[in-house]
C-alpha positions in Angstrom: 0.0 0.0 0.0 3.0 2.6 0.8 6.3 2.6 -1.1 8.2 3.4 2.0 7.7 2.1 5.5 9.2 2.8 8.7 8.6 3.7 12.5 10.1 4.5 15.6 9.8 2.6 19.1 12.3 2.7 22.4 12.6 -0.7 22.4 12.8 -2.2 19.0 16.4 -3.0 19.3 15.6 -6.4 20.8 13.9 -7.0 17.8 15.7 -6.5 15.4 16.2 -10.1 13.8 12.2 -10.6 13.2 11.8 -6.9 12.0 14.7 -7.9 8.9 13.5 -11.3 8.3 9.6 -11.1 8.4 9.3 -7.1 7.7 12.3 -6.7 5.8 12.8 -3.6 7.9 16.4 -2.5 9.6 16.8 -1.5 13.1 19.0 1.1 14.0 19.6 3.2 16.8 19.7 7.0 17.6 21.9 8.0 20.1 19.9 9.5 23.0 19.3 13.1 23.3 21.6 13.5 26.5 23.5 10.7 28.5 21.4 8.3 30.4 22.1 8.7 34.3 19.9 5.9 34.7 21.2 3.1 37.3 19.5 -0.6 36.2 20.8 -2.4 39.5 21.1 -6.8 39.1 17.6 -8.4 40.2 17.3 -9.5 43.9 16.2 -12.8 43.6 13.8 -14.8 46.1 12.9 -17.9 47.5 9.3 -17.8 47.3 6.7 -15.1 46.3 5.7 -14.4 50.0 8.9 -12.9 51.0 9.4 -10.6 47.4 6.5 -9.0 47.9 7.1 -8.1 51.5 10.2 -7.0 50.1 8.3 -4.6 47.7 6.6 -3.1 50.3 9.3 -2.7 52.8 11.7 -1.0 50.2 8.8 1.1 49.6 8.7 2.6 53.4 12.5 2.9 53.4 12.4 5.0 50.0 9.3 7.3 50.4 10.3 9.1 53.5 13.4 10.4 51.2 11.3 12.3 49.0 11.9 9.8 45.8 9.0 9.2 43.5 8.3 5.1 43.4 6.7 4.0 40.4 5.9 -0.2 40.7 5.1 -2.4 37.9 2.5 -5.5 38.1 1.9 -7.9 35.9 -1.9 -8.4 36.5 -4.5 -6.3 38.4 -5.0 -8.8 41.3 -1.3 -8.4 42.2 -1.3 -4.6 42.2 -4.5 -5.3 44.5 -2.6 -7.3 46.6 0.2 -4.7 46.9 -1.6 -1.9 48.0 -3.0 -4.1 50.6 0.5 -4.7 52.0 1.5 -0.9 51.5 -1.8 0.0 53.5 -0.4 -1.8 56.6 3.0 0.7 56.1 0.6 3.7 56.1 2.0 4.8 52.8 -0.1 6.7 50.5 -0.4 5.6 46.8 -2.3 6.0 43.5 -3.4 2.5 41.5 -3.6 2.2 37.8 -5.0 -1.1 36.4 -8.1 -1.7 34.5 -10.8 -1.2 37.0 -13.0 1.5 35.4 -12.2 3.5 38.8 -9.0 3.6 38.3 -8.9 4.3 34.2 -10.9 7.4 34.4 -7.5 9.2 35.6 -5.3 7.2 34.1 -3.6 10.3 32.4 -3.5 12.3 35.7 -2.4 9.7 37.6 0.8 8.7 35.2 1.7 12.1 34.9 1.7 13.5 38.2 3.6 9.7 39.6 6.7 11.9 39.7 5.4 14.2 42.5 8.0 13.9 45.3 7.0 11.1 47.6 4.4 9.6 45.5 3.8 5.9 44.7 1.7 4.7 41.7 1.2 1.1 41.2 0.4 0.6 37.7 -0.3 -2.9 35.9 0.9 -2.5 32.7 2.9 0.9 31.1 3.4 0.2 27.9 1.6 2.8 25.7 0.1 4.6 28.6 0.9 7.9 26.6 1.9 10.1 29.3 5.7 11.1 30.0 6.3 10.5 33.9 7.8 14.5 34.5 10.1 14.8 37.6 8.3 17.0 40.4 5.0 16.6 38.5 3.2 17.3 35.3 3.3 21.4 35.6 0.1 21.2 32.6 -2.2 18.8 34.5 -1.5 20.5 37.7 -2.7 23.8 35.6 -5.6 22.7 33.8 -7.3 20.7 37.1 -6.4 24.0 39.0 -8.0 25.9 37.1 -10.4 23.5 36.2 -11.8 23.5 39.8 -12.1 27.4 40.0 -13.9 27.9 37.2 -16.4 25.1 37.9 -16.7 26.8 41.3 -17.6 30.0 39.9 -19.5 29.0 37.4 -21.9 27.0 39.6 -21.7 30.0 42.0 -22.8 32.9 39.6 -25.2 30.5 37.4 -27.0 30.1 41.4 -26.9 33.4 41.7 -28.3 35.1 38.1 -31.4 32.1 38.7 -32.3 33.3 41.8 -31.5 37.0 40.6 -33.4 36.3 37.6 -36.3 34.5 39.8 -36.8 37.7 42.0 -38.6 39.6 39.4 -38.7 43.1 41.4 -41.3 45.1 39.6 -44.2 41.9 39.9 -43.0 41.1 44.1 -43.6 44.9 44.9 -46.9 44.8 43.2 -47.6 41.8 44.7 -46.3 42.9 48.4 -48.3 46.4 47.7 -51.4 44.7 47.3 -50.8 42.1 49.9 -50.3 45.3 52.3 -53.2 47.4 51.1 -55.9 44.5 51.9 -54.4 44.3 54.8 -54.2 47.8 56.2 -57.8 48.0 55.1 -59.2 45.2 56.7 -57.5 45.9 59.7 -57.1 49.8 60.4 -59.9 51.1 57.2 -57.2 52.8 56.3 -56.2 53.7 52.5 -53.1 54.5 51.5 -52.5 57.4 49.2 -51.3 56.9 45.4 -48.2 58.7 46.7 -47.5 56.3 49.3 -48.0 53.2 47.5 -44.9 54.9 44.8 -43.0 55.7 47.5 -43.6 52.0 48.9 -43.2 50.2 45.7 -39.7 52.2 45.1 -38.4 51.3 48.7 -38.3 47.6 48.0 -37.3 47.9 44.6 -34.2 49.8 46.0 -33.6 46.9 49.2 -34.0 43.9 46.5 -31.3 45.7 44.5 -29.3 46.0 47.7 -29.7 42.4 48.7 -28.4 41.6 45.1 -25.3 43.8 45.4 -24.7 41.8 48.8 -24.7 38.8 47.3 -22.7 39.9 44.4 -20.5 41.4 46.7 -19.4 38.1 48.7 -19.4 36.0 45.5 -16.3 38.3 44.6 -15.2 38.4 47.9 -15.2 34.1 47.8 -13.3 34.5 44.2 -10.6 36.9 45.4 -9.8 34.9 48.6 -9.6 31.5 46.4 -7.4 33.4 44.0 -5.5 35.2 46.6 -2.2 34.1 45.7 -2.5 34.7 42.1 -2.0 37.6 40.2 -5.1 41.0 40.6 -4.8 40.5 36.5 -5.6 36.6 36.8 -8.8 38.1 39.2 -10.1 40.6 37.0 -10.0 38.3 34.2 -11.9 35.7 36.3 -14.4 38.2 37.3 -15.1 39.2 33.8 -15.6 35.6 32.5 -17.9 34.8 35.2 -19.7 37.4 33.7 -19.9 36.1 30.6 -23.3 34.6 29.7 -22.4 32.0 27.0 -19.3 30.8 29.4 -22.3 30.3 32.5 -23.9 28.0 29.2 -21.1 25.8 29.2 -21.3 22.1 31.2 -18.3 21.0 33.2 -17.5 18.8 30.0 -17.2 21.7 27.8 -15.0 23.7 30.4 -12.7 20.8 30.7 -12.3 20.0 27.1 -11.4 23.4 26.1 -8.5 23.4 28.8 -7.2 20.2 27.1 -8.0 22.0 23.5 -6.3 25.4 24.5 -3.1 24.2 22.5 -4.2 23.3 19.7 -6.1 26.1 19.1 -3.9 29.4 17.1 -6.3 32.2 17.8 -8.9 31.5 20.0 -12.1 33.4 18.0 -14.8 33.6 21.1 -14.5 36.0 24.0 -14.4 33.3 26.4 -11.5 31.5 24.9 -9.5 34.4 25.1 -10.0 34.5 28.7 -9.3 31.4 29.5 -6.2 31.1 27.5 -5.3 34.3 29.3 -5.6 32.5 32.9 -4.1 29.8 31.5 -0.7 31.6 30.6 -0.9 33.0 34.0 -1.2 29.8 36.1 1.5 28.7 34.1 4.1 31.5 35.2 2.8 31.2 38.9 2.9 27.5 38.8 6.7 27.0 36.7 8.7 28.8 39.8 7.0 26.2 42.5 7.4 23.0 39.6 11.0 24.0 39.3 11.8 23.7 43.0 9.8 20.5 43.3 11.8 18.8 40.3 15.3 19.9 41.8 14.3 18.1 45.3 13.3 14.9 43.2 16.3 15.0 41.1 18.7 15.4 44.3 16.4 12.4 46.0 17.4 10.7 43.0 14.8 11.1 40.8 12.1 8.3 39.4 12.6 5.1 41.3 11.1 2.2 38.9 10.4 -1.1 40.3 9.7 -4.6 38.3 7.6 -7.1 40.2 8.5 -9.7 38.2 10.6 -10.1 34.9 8.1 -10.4 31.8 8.1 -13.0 28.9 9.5 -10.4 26.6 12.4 -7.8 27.2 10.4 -5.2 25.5 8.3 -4.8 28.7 10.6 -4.7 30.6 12.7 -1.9 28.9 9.5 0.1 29.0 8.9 0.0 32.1 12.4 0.9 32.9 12.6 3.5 30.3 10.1 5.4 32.4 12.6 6.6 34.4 15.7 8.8 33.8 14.2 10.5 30.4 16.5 13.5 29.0 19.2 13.1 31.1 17.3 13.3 34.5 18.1 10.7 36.9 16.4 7.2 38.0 16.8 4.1 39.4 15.5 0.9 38.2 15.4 -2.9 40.2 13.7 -6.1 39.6 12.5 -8.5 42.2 12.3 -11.6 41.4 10.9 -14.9 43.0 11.6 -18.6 42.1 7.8 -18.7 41.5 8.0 -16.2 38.7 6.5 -18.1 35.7 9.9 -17.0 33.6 11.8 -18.6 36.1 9.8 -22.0 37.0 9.7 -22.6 33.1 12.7 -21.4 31.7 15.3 -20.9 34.4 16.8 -24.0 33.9 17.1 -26.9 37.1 20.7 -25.8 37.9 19.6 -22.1 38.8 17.0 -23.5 40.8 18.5 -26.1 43.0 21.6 -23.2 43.0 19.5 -20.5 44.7 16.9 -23.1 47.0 20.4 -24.4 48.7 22.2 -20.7 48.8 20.0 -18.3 50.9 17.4 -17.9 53.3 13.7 -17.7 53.2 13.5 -14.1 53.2 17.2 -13.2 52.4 17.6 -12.1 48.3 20.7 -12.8 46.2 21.8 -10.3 44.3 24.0 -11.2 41.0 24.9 -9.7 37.4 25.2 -13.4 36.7 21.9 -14.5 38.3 20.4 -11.1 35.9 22.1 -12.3 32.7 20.7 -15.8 33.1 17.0 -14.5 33.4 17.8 -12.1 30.3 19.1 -15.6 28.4 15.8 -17.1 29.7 13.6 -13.9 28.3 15.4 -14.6 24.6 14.3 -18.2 24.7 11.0 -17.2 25.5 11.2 -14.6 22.3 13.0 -16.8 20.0 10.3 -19.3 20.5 7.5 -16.8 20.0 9.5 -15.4 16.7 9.5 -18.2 15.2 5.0 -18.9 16.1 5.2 -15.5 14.3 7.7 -16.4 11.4 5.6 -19.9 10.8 2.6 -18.1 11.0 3.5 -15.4 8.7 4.7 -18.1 6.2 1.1 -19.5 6.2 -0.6 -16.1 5.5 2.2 -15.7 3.0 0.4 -17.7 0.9 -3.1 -16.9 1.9 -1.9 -13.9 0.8 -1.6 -13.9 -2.5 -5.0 -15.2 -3.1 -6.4 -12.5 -1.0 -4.5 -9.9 -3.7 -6.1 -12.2 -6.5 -9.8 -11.7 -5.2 -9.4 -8.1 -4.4 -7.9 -7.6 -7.8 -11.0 -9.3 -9.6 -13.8 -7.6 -7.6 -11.9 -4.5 -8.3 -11.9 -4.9 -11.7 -15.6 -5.6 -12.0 -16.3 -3.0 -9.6 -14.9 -0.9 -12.4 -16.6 -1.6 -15.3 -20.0 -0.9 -16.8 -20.9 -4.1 -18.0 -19.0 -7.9 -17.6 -20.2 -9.2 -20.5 -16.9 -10.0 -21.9 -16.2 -11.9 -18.6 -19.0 -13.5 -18.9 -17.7 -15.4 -22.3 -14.3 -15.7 -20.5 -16.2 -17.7 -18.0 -17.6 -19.9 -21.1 -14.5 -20.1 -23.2 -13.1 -21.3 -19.7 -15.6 -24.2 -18.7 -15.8 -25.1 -22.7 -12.0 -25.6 -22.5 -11.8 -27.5 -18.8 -14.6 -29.7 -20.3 -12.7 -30.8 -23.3 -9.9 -31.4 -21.5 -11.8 -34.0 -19.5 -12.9 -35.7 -22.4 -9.2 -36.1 -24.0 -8.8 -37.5 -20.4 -11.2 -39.5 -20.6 -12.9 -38.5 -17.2 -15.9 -37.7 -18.7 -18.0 -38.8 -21.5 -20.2 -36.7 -23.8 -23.6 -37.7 -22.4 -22.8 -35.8 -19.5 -21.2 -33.0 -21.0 -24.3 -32.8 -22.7 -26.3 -32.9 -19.8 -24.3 -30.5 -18.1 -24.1 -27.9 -20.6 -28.2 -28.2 -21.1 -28.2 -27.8 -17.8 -26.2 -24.5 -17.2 -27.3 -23.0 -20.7 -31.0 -23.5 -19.9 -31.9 -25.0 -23.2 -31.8 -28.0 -25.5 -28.3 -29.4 -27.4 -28.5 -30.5 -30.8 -27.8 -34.4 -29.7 -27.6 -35.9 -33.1 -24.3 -34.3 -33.3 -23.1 -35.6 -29.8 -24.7 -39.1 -31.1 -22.6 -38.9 -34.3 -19.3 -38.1 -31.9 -20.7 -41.1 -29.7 -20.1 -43.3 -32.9 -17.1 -42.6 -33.6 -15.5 -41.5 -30.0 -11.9 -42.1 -31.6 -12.1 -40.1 -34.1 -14.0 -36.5 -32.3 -13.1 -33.1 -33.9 -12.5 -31.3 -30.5 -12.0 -27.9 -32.6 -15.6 -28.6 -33.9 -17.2 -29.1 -30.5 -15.3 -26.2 -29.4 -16.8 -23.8 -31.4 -20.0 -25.7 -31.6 -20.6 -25.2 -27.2 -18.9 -21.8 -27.6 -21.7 -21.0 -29.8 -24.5 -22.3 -27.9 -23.1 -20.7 -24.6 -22.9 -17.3 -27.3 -26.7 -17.9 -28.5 -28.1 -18.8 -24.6 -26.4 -15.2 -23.4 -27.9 -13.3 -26.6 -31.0 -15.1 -26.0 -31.2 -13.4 -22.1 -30.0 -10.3 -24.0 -33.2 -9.9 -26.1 -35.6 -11.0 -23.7 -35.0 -8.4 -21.1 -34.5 -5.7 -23.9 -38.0 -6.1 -24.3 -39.1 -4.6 -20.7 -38.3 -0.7 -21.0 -35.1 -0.7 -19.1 -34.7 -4.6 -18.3 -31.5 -4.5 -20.1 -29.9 -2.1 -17.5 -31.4 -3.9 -14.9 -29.7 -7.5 -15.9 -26.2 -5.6 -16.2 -26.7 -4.5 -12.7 -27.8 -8.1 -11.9 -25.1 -10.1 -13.2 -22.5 -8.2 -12.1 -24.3 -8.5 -8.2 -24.3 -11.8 -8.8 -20.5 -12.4 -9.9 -19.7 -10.1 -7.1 -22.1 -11.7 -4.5 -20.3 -15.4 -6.2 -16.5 -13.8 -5.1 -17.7 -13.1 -1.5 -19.2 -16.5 -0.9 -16.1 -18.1 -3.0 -13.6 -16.5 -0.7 -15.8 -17.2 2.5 -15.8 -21.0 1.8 -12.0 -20.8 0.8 -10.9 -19.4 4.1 -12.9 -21.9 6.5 -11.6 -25.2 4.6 -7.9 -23.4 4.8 -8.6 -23.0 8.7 -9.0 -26.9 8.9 -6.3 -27.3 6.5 -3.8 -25.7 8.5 -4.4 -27.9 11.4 -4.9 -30.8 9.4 -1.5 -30.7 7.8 0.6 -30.4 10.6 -0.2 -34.4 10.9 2.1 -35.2 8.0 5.2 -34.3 9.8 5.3 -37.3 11.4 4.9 -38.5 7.8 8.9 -36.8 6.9 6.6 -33.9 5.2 7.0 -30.8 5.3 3.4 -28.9 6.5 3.6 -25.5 5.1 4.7 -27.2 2.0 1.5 -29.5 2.0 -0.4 -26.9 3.0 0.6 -24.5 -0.1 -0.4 -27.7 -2.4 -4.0 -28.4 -0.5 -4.6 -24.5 -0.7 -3.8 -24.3 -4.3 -6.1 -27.0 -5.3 -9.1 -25.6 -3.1 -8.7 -22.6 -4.5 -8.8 -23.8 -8.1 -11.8 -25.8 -7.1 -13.3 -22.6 -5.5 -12.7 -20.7 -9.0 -14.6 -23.3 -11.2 -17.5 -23.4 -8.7 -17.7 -19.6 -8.7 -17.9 -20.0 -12.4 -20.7 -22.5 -12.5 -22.7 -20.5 -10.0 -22.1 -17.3 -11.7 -23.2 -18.8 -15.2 -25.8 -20.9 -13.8 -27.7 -18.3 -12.1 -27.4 -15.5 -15.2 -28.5 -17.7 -18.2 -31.8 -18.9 -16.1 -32.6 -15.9 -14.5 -36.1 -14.2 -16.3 -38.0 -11.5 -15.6 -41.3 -12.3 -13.3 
């Protein structure tokens, strides 16, 4: 589909062998921006699974108190569960990423602010989480949910107060008080007020319901300013004024929080609103750079992201991206695995001699640390690849072939996708099956009664059988040249013959075009359907004959070639078969 392809990963390196062979794609590596400070200490290796995860959790309350951001890797969300249980009897505060719909909601805020100083985050898997991990916190989140809070505050707070401004509709509640106050005076004292005294009435209220709004007004800025207090009066003003704005008070808490997360990608805002918002934006930004600054110089002298691997993964790749989350552009980090006997990669792959080594060498709860005992597990992780490589290499071998008559089909429907009218198809398909028919016969597969039979059949009409009766005769001696051109013309005669009966119904004859080529369409669809479910059994069914000294994807090419001949000819007898005795009704 492209003439070039390429792409960039962090951890393609390890790769590199299936990328050339099955992608025909070269690896290579870009020096990193600035040197990697980046300490990967060996693996502390375990008896038993019981003691590494107390181990987890203890190393966690040693590092915490220090300042140093802890991010911990699990394999599956029950064992992250089960760590923030044990890191709940330490005390220790932490934030918990897996796929509990809870926890997904912020997964964005909760990777990028997992460099705060003395925060833990215990996240399942971190592969394409998206988010860069920034020492001393992500200074845009912290901005945006900031100022995400105030200005759902004040909206909620003035959208309250222009309802019940807007509820208090002055000029009908003095009427109605007057009134109320004029029956009442009368019934009671038979006294009538003036017309001048009902004004002056009526205008007294009018001026205290203007006062009691000014009063409210009044400690709704007063709220804003001491919320705002350490901000900038600019940042305040600006506040004010887009609390005032009517089509901002319009806006749900969705809206407000989408066009935080918008404000970048937007050149020149265009509605008043936007401008203000970009405005408080910029300002919480210079506020909050000064206080991010110190916070990512305390976490860098704590020394900076602290990664830890519960277990090693089948695949290095993981690994290295879960390491690589730490001591980006030259910052530093810290990165450890702890590893139990239990580990799946170890139980399967870590050979008997590391086992019985490590059962007979420590203690219960005492690790072993080793370069060695780390280079055996990453010997272990390329056994685990190299056998997955090549389930990928054998199954890309397979599709290989599946392949090319996937391009085949495409190709065809294409091509009659294309064209106005597949007539000339339509005698490809007849000079085909005349051709495949006579080659039976010279076989001698097949005799001419059933060609005959056939071709009456699938022509929908009658065969002049004193000339198949006169071949019968004399079966040695049969023109095939003459009973060529004598089917051709018969399959020729049938077609003109459909030809002039729907010519006859106004615009039948557009209407079959349409029709036939539905039908050979409808016939490739339900060919290639039927193909790809016998070549799902073939592929199992073929591995049998290695036992045989065969080679199975060599079988299997030969089975799929012949079913997918077999598939053509039946697409061409369906195809024929339903256009020559198709009629109009």
């Amino acid at each position: 589909m492209y003439p070039k392809l390429s792409g960039m990963t962090g951890t393609g390196k390890t790769s590199q062998v299936e990328f050339d062979k099955i992608y025909k794609l070269k690896v290579e590596t870009i020096p990193t921006n600035k040197p990697i400070q980046r300490k990967d200490l060996p693996d502390l290796v375990y008896k038993e699974q019981f003691s590494k995860w107390n181990a987890i959790a203890k190393f966690c309350n040693n590092v915490s108190p220090t300042g140093q951001p802890i991010l911990i890797g699990t394999t599956t969300v029950e064992k992250s569960e089960m760590l923030a249980q044990l890191l709940n009897e330490y005390q220790l505060s932490y934030q918990i990423l897996n796929a509990k719909p809870e926890n997904v909601r912020r997964e964005s805020e909760i990777i990028a602010q997992a460099g705060q100083t003395k925060s833990i985050t215990v996240a399942t898997n971190m592969a394409g989480r998206g988010t860069d991990i920034i020492l001393g916190g992500n200074v845009s989140f912290l901005i945006q949910k900031e100022l995400y809070n105030i200005l759902v505050f004040a909206k909620s707070e003035f959208t309250r107060f222009q309802l019940k401004k807007n509820s208090e509709n002055t000029i009908k509640q003095v009427n109605r008080l007057t009134r109320y106050t004029k029956i009442l005076t009368q019934t009671k004292f038979e006294y009538k007020f003036s017309t001048n005294n009902i004004e002056v009435f009526k205008q007294m209220k009018i001026r205290l319901i203007h006062q009691n709004n000014q009063l409210r007004y009044n400690k709704l800025v007063e709220m804003l300013k001491t919320i705002t207090k350490s901000y900038s009066q600019e940042f305040f003003s600006v506040l004010v004024i887009l609390v005032k704005n009517e089509k901002f008070l319009k806006l749900s808490d969705i809206n407000v929080l989408r066009i935080l997360q918008e404000n970048d990608r937007i050149a020149i805002p265009t509605v008043s609103y936007q401008c203000a918002i970009r405005f408080l934006l910029n300002d919480l930004k210079l506020y909050f750079q000064k206080q991010h600054y110190q916070e990512s110089q305390i976490v860098k002298n704590s020394g900076g992201l602290c990664v830890i691997g519960t277990e090693r993964n089948e695949s290095r790749r993981v690994d290295d991206q879960l390491r690589g989350r730490c001591g980006r552009q030259g910052d530093p980090g810290l990165s450890r695995f702890f590893v139990s006997l239990d580990d799946n990669l170890l139980r399967l792959f870590g050979g008997d001699k590391i086992q019985n080594f490590i059962r007979n060498s420590i203690s219960d709860d005492s690790p072993i640390e080793s370069s060695i005992l780390s280079k055996s597990l990453t010997n272990a992780q390329q056994k685990v690849e190299e056998r997955a490589y090549q389930q990928r290499k054998n199954l890309f071998e397979y599709d290989a072939i599946l392949n090319r008559q996937r391009n085949i089909i495409y190709f065809e429907r294409q091509a009659l996708l294309n064209k106005e009218s597949i007539e000339s198809d339509i005698f490809g398909y007849g000079e085909q099956l005349t051709c495949k028919f006579l080659t039976n016969l010279e076989n001698k597969t097949i005799n001419l009664f059933e060609i005959s039979k056939f071709f009456e059949t699938i022509l929908h009409r009658k065969l002049d059988l004193k000339l198949f009766d006169q071949f019968e005769q004399d079966s040695n001696n049969i023109d095939m040249t003459q009973l060529k051109v004598y089917l051709f013309q018969e399959f020729w005669l049938s077609y003109e013959t459909q030809l002039d009966i729907f010519s006859i119904y106004g615009n039948g004859l557009d209407q079959f075009r349409i029709f036939e080529k539905k039908v050979a369409l409808s016939g490739y669809t339900t060919m290639w359907k039927d193909h790809l479910e016998k070549t799902n059994l073939l592929k199992d069914a073929v591995q049998w004959r290695s036992y045989g000294q065969k080679n199975p994807l060599t079988e299997y090419n030969k089975e799929v070639s012949k079913s997918f001949q077999t598939q053509e000819e039946t697409f061409i007898y369906f195809t024929i078969y339903i256009i020559f005795n198709i009629s109009m009704g």
